[in-house]
C-alpha positions in Angstrom: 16.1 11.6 28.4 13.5 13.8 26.5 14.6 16.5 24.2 13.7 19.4 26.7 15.9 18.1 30.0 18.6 17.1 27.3 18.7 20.6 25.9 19.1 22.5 29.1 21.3 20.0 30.6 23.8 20.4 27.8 23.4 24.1 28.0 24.1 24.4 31.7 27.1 21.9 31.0 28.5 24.3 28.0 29.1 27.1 31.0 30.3 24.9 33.4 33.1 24.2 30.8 33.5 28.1 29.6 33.3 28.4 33.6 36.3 25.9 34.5 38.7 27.3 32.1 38.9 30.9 33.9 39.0 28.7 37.3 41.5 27.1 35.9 43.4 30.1 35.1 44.0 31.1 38.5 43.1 34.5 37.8 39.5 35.1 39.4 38.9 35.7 42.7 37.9 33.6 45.2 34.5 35.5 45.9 33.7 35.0 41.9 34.9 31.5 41.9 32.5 31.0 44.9 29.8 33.0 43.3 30.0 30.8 39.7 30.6 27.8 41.2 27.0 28.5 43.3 25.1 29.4 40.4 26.1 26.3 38.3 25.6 24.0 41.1 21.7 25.5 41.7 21.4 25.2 38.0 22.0 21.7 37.5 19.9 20.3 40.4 17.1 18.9 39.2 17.9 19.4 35.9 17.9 23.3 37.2 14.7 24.4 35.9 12.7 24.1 39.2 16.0 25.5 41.6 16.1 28.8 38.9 12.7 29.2 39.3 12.8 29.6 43.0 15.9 32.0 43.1 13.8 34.0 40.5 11.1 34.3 42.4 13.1 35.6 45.0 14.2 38.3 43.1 12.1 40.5 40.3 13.2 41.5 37.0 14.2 45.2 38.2 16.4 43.6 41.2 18.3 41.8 38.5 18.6 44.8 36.0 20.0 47.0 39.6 22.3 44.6 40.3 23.3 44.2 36.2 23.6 47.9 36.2 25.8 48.2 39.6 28.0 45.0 38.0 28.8 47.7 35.2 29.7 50.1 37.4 32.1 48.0 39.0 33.4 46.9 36.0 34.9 50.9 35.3 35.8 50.7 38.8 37.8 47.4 38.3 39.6 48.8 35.1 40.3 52.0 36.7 41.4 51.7 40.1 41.6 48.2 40.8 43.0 45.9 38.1 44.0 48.8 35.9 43.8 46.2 32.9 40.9 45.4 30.2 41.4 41.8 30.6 40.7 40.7 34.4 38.4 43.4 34.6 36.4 42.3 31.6 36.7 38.7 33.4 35.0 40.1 36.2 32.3 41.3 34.6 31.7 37.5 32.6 31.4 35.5 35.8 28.2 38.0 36.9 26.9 37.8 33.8 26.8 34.2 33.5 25.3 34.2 36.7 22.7 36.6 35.7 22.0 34.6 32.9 21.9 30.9 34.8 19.3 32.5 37.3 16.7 34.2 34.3 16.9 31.0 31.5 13.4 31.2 30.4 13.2 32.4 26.5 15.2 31.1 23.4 17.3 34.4 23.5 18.7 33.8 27.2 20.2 30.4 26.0 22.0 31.9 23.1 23.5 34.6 25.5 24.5 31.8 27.5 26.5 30.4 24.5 28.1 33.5 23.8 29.4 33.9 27.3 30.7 30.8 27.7 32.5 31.2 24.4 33.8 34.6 25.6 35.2 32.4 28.7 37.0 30.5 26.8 38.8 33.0 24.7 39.8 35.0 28.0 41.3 31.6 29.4 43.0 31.3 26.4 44.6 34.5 26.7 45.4 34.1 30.2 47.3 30.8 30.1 49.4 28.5 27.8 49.1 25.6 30.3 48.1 21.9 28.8 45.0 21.5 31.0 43.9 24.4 28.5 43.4 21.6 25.2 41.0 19.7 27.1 38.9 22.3 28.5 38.7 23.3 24.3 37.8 19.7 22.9 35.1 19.2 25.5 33.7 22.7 25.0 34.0 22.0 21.1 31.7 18.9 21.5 29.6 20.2 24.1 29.3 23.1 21.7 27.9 20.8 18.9 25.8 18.7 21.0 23.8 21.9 22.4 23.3 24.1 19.0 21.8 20.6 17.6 19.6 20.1 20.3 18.6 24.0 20.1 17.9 23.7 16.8 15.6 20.7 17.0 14.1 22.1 20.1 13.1 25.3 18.2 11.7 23.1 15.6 9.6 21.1 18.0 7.7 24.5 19.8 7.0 25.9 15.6 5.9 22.7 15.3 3.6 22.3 18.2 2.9 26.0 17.7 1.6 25.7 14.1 -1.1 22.8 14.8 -0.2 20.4 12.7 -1.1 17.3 14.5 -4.3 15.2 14.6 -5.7 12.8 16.9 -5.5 10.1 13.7 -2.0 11.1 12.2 1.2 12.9 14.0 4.0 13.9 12.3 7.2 12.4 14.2 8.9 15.9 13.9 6.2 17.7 15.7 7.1 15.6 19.2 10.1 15.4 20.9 11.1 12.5 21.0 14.2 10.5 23.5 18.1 11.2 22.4 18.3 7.9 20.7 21.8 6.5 20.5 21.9 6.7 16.2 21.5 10.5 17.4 24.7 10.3 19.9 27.0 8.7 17.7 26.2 10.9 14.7 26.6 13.9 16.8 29.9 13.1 18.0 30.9 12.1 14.6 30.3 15.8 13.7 32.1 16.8 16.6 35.1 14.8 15.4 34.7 16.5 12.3 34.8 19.5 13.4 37.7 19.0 15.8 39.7 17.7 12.8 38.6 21.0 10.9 39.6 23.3 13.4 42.7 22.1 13.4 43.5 22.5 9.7 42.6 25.9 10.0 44.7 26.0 12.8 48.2 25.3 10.7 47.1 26.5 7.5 45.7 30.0 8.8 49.2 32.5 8.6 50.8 33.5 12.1 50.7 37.0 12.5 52.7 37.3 15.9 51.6 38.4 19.3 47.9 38.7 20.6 46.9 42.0 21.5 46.5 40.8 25.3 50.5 39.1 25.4 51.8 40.8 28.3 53.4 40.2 31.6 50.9 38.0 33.3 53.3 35.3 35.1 55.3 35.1 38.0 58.8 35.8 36.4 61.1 32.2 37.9 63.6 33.6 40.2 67.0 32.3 39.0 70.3 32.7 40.9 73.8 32.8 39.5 73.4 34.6 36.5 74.0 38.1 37.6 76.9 40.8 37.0 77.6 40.0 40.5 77.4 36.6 42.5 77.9 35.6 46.0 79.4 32.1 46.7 76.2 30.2 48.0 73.9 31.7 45.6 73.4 28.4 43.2 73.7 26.5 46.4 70.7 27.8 47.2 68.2 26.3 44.7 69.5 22.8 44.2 67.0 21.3 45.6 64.3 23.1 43.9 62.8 21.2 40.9 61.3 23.9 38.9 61.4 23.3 35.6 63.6 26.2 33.6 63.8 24.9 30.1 63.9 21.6 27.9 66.3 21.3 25.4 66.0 18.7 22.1 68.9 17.8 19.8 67.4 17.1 16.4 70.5 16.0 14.9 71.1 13.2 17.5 70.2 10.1 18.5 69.4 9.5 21.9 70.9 10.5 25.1 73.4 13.0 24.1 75.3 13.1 27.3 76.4 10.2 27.3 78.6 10.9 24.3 79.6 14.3 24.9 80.4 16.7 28.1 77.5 19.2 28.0 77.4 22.4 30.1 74.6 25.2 29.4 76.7 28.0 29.4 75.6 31.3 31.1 77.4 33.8 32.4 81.3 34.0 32.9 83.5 36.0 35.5 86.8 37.0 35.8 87.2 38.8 39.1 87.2 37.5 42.5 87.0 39.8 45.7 87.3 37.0 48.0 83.8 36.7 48.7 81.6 37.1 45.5 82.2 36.8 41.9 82.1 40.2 39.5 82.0 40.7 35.5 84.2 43.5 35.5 83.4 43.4 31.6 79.2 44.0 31.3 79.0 46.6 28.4 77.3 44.5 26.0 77.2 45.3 22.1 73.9 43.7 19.4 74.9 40.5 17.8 75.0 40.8 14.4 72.2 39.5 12.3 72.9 37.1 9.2 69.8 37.1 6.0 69.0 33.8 7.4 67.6 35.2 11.0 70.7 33.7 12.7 72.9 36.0 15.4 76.3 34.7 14.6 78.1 34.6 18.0 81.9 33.0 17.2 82.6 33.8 21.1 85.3 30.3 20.7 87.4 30.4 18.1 89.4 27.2 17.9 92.1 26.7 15.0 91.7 23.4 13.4 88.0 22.6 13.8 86.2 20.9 11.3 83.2 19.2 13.1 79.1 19.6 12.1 77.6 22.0 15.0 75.5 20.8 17.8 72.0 22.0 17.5 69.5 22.4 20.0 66.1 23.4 20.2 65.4 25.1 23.8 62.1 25.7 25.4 62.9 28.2 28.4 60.3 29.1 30.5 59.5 32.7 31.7 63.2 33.4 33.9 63.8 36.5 35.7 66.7 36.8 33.9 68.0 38.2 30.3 70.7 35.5 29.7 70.2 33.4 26.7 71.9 29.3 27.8 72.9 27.3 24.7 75.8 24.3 25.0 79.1 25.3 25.6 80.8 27.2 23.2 77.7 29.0 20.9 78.6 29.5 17.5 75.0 31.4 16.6 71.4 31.9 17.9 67.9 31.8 16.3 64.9 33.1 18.0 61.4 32.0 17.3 59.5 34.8 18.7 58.1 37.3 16.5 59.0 40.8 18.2 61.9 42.5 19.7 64.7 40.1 18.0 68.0 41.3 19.3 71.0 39.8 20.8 73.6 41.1 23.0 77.2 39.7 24.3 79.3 40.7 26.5 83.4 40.5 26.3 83.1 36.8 28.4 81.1 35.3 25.6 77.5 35.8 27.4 74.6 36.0 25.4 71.4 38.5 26.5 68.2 39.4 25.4 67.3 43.2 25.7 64.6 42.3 28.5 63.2 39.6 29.9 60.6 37.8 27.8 56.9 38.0 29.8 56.5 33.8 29.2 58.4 30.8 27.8 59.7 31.1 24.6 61.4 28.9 21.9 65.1 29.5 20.3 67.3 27.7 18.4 71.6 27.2 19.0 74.2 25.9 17.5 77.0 25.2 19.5 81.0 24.3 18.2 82.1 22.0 21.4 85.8 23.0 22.9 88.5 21.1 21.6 92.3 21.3 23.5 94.6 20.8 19.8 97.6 19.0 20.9 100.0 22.3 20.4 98.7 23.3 23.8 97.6 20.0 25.5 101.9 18.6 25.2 103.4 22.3 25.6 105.8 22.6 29.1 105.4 26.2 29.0 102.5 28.4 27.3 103.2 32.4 26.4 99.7 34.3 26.8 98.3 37.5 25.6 98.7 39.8 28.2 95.2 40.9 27.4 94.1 37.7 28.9 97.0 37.8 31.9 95.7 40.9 32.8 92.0 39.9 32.9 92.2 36.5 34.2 94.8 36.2 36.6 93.7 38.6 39.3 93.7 37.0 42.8 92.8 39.0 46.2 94.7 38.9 49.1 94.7 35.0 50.7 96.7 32.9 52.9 100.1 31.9 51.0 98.9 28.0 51.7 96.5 28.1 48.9 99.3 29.1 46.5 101.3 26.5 48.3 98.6 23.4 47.9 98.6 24.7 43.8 102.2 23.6 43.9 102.2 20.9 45.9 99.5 19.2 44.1 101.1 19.7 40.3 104.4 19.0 41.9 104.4 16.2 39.1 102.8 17.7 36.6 105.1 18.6 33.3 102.5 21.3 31.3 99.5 23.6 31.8 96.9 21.3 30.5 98.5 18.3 33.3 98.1 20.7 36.0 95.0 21.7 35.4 94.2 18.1 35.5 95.6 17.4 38.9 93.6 20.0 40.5 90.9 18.8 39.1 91.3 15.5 40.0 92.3 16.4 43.7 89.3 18.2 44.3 86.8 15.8 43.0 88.7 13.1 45.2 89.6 14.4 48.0 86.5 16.3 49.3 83.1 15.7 49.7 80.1 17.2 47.9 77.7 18.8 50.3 74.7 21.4 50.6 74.7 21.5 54.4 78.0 24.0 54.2 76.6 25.9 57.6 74.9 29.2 58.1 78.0 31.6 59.1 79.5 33.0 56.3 83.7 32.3 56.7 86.0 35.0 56.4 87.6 33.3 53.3 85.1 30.7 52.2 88.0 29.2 49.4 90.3 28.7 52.5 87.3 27.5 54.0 87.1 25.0 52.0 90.1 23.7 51.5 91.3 23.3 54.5 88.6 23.3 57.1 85.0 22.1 56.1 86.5 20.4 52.8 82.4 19.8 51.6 80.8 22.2 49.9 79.0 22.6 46.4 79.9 23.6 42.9 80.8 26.9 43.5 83.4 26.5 46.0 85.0 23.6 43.9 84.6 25.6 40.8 86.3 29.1 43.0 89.0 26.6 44.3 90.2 25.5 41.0 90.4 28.9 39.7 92.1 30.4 42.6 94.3 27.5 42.5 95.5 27.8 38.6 95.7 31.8 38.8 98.2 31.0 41.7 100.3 28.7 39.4 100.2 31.5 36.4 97.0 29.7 34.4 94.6 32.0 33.3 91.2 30.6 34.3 87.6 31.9 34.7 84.3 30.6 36.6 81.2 30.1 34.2 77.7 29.4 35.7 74.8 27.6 34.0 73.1 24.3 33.9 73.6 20.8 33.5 71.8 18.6 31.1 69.8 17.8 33.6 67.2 14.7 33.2 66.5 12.8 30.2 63.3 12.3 28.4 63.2 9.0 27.1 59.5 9.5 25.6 60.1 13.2 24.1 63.8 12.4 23.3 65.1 16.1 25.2 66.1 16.9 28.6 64.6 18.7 31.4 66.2 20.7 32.9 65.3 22.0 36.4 66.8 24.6 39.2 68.5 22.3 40.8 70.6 21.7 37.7 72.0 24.8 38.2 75.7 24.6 38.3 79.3 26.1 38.1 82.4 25.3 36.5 85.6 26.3 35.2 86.9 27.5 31.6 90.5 28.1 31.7 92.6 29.6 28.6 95.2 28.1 25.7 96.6 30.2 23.1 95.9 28.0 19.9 92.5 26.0 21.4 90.8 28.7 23.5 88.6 28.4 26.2 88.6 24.6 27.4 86.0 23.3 29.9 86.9 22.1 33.4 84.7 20.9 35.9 86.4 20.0 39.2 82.8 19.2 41.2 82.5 15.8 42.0 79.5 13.4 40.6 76.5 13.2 43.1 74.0 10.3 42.9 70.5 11.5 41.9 67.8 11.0 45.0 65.7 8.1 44.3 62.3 7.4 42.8 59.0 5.5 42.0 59.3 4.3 38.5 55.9 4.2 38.1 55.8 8.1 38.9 58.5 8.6 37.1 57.7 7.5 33.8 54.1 9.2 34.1 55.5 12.4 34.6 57.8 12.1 31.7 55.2 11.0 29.5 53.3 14.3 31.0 55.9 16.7 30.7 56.7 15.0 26.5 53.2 16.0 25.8 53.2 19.4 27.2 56.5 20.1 25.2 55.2 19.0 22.0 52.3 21.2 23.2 54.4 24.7 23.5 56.3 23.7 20.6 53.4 22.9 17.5 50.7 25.1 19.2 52.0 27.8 21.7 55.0 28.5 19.7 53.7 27.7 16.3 54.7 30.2 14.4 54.7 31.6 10.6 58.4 30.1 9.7 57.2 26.7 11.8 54.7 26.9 8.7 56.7 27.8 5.5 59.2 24.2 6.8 56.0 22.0 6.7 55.1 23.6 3.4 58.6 22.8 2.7 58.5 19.5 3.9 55.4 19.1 1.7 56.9 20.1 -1.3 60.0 18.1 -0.9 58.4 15.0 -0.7 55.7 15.5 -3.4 59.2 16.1 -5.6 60.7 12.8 -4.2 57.1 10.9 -4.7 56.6 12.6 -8.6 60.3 11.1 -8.8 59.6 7.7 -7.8 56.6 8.0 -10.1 57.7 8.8 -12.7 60.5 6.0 -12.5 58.0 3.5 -12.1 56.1 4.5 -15.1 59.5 4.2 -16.7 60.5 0.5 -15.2 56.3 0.1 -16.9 57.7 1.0 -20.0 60.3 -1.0 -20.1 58.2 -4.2 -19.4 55.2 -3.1 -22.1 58.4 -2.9 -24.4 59.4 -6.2 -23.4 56.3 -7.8 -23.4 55.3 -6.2 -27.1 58.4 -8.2 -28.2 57.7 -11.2 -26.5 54.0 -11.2 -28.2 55.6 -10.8 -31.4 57.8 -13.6 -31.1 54.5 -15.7 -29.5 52.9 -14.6 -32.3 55.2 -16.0 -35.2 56.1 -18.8 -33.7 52.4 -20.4 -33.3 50.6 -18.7 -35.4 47.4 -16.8 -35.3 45.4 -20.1 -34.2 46.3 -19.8 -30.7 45.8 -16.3 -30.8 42.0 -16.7 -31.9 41.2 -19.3 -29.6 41.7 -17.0 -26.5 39.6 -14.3 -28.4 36.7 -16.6 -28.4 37.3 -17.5 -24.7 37.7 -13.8 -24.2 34.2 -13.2 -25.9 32.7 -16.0 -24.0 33.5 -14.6 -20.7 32.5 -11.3 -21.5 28.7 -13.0 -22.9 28.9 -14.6 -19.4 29.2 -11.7 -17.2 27.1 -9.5 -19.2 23.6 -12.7 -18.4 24.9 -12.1 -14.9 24.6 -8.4 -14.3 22.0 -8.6 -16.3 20.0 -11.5 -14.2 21.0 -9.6 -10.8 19.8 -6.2 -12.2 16.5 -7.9 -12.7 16.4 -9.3 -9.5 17.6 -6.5 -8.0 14.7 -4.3 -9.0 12.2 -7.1 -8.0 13.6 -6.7 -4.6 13.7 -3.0 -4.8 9.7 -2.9 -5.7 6.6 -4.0 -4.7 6.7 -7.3 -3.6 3.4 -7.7 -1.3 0.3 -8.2 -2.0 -0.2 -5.5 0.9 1.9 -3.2 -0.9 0.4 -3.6 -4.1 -3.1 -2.6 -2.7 -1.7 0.4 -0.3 -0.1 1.9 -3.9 -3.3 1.4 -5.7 -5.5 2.9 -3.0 -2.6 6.3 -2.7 -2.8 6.3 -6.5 -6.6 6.6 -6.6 -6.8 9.1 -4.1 -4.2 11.3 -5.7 -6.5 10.7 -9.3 -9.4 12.2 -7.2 -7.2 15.6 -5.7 -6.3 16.0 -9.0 -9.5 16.1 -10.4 -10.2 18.8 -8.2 -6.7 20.8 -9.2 -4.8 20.2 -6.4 -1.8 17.7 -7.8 1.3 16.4 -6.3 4.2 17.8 -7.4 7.2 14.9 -8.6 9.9 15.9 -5.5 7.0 16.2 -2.5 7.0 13.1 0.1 3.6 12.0 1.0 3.8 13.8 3.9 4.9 17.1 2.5 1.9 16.5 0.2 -0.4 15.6 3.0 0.4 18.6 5.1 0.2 21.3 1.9 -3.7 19.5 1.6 -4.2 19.8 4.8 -3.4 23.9 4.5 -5.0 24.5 1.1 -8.1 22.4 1.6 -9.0 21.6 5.2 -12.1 19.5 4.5 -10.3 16.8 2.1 -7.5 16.9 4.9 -9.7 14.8 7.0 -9.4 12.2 4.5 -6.0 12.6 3.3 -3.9 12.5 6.2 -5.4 8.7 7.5 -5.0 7.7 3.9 -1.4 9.1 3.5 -0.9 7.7 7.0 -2.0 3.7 5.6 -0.1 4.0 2.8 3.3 4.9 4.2 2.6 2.3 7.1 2.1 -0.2 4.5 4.3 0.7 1.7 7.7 1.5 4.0 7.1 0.0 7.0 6.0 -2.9 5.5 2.9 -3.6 8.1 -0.2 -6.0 6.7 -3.0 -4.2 5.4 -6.4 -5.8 7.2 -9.3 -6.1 5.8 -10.9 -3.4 8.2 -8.2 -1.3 7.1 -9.2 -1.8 3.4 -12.3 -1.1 3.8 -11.8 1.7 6.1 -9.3 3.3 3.2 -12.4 2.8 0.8 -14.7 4.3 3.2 -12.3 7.8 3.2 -12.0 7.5 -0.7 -15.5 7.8 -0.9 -15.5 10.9 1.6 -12.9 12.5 -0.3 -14.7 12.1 -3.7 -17.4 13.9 -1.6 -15.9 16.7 -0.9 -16.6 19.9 -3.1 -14.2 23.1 -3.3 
């Protein structure tokens, strides 16, 4: 491919990159995506010079600059009645002028504007999305970036070249001529491209965050979430449990794999303490701010359990954009971090629930530590348990029901000796004695816990999770319903769980004087629906690179910086430590070996010690002939070896005695051809002589091609025409 078809190729190529980020956005119009897509595909036929050239024709300069004038009226129309925003508007406005640009490519000037659009493209994509797909659009247009200023730049060099004349019909200087992209030329490009792709992302984490763009704003669809309002209607989680949506992944750096498997982890939400017999109400929503420690943390202490000792759980969560304010952390939260630069507060409410002031406008990054529940003996082997009345007033509200629920409570702990073994047997009768459905039907029952109980027996989490608490407050127990997530689906190639709507879930927390709220879960275990393992493992290994993507580049952030600097500095402390050891331990041994020397020495003498001097001296004589005979050699390699050469040096040498003669001489750093071409300009007539000469000798000397006898006496014939030539 010849330097010309090369260069546009790669130019056209750079847009269509630029181009397929905003399409990849989803944020242009159809009409523009058709319009783009059109104009690249014209351009690239053929190579797109002849197609542009026949759209051109069809349209003159001033139809262009009409319809570039009406495109910037239609950009004030956009941003004032129509998109009301800089950004999509602006947007707009790109696409035509690529367009424009694609269809007029005939000067220098219209490539570089070209560049500058395309580049503009892929900041607005950049500001309109934080997807993955968005790091591969960047490293192609970062190499197809290199590849086309090169081959600009050597284009450009090329037409000066042509332009200026320099060529004859006997000698041609390779630059002048554009020659094929060679592969030495492909490699070393992308090599540079590497480079640069390393460099960029050095600047990347060294340069300081500084917090949100100036464009940050609302620009996703908000995920609807269900279960986590002030009020909730039994059949609300229901709902979404078979929707896969990803809401948030959550990683444990303190642990070692699968967490779940060791502990009983619920995502806590929002809790509620009255029930009307239909929905669930938080009779308690005033919220008050969390306070804020030095450290950046909100310390929560919602659980307060006497007696515990244990290291927190802490987990990094990555939620995605939820239509909803609450902030989910394991089950009990003993403090909260966020990692988002503006608006940091933290609200609670009197059931332990955790808010943000408003929802965030796209996924963020925040960090828990939870204290787990633990039931202290005290309270697990009491018979009877006195509680504050406080929580008998809040939490033991029942509406009006059929007696037989009341009954079935007593009937089923008709064994049971304490409030913790009661609160076991419902539990254990409801996850064994009815079956987990979705399919619940489409009337709504009068009383859907009596429902339930005694006439559908299936149902979902909520009605076990309302069952259980009805049950208890029947029995005197004071007991709540929470609503959150489960752990949801391991990532065994990120190490952290995803967790999706249908993970949603409810449970029940119910209340002992010494230990506090203690987690229930009456809701039976429900196989997970089967899957290709093949799939499977592919979209886990998709989803563990798109995590580590929000984490180190959407949500890297100015503290994410000051721990690797930390990190640095730690371990250059711990390596100048094991340094400086080590040249310690040295010590030690020259110590030991000085005193073994000395011994050598006086017990056989200084005989010995002078015999390995001389050997010593005899080496060193050795190696010294050796580097010596290879330097020789080496420079008889490195010089004229030929008989060829010899004569092409004494011919350049005799014709450079004859310029300077005449006062033009050749300065110690010009090449033979920078010298050829400055005679050439100074003194046209010896030109004719010097170029073919300068030509021969390079040919002969470099190249290392045999010097004829023709050619010999051709050079001798131009010697003499030089010496002829008169200033």
């Amino acid at each position: 491919m010849n330097l010309d078809r090369a260069f546009r190729l790669s130019s056209i190529l750079l847009a269509v990159v630029g181009f397929t980020g905003l399409v990849f956005t989803g944020e242009l119009p159809v009409v523009l995506v058709v319009l783009g897509l059109a104009a690249l595909a014209v351009s690239l036929a053929g190579s797109s010079e002849r197609a542009s050239r026949v759209v051109v024709m069809r349209l003159s300069r001033r139809g262009w600059n009409v319809l570039l004038i009406a495109a910037f009226l239609g950009f004030w129309l956009d941003l004032l009645l129509i998109s009301r925003d800089i950004l999509p508007a602006a947007v707009h406005f790109l696409v035509f002028l690529m367009v424009y640009k694609l269809f007029n490519l005939q000067h220098s000037k219209d490539f570089l504007h070209l560049y500058a659009i395309s580049f503009l493209e892929l900041l607005a994509a950049a500001a309109l999305t934080m997807e993955l797909w968005y790091a591969a659009v960047f490293i192609a247009y970062l190499f197809g970036a290199i590849w086309t200023l090169l081959l600009y730049h050597l284009r450009n060099e090329a037409e000066e070249a042509r332009a200026a004349g320099r060529s004859s019909a006997r000698f041609q200087d390779p630059a002048s001529t554009p020659g094929p992209v060679t592969a030495r030329l492909f490699w070393t490009t992308n090599g540079v491209a590497v480079g640069a792709f390393c460099l960029t992302l050095g600047i990347f984490f060294i340069i300081p965050r500084v917090g949100a763009g100036f464009f940050q704003k609302n620009r996703v669809d908000l995920i609807r979430t269900s279960g986590f309002s002030e009020k909730v209607d039994l059949g609300v989680i229901g709902s979404v449990k078979l929707d896969p949506t990803v809401v948030m992944r959550i990683e444990f750096p303190d642990q070692k794999g699968p967490v779940a498997e060791r502990l009983r982890l619920y995502f806590r939400g929002v809790a509620y303490d009255r029930y009307d017999g239909q929905a669930w109400a938080n009779t308690f929503p005033r919220r008050h701010s969390v306070t804020k420690t030095p450290e950046g943390f909100f310390k929560v202490s919602a659980q307060k359990q006497a007696g515990s000792e244990s290291a927190g759980l802490r987990q990094e969560i990555l939620i995605e954009a939820l239509d909803t304010t609450v902030v989910f952390g394991a089950s009990f939260v003993d403090s909260v971090k966020l990692n988002f630069p503006v608006f940091q507060v933290v609200q609670m409410d009197r059931l332990g629930g955790l808010y943000l002031a408003y929802p965030p406008s796209n996924r963020f990054q925040y960090s828990v530590v939870s204290t787990p529940d633990r039931l202290l003996e005290a309270d697990r082997a009491a018979p009877a348990l006195s509680y504050p009345t406080a929580v008998r007033d809040m939490f033991l509200q029942l509406p009006d029901m059929s007696p037989r629920v009341a009954e079935l409570a007593r009937e089923v702990t008709s064994k049971s000796r304490t409030p913790y073994d009661m609160a076991k047997a419902i539990e254990q009768h409801l996850q064994l004695n009815y079956q987990y459905s979705l399919d619940v039907g489409s009337d709504a029952p009068v009383s859907p816990v009596e429902d339930f109980l005694f006439t559908r027996k299936t149902g979902y989490c909520e009605h076990y999770a309302t069952a259980m608490v009805v049950m208890l407050r029947a029995l005197g127990i004071p007991a709540r319903l929470v609503t959150g997530f489960l752990p949801g689906e391991w990532n065994d190639f990120g190490n952290y769980y995803t967790v999706r709507q249908r993970d949603a879930h409810a449970w029940v927390e119910v209340f002992y004087p010494r230990s506090g709220w203690v987690t229930f879960d009456p809701t039976p275990s429900v196989a997970g629906a089967a899957s290709i393992p093949f799939w499977t493992k592919a979209g886990k290994i998709v989803d563990s690179v798109r995590l580590r993507w929000d984490r180190y580049v959407i949500q890297y952030s100015f503290r994410d910086q000051m721990a690797a600097v930390q990190s640095i500095r730690e371990r250059s402390d711990t390596v100048r430590a094991q340094a400086t050891g080590f040249l310690a331990s040295m010590s030690r041994w020259a110590g030991d070996i000085r005193t073994a020397s000395a011994e050598f020495v006086r017990a056989y003498g200084w005989t010995i010690v002078g015999g390995l001097a001389v050997c010593v001296v005899a080496v060193a004589l050795v190696l010294a002939v050796m580097i010596r005979w290879r330097r020789g050699n080496g420079w008889r390699q490195r010089g004229v070896q030929t008989a060829h050469q010899v004569a092409a040096v004494r011919l350049y040498s005799r014709m450079l005695q004859v310029l300077e003669s005449r006062g033009v001489g050749k300065a110690p750093g010009a090449t033979p051809l920078e010298f050829s071409r400055l005679v050439a300009r100074e003194w046209r007539d010896a030109g004719r002589f010097v170029e073919p000469l300068t030509d021969l000798y390079c040919r002969v000397r470099f190249g290392q091609a045999p010097l004829s006898s023709e050619e010999f006496k051709e050079a001798d014939d131009l010697l003499v025409g030089l010496r002829s030539v008169r200033r």
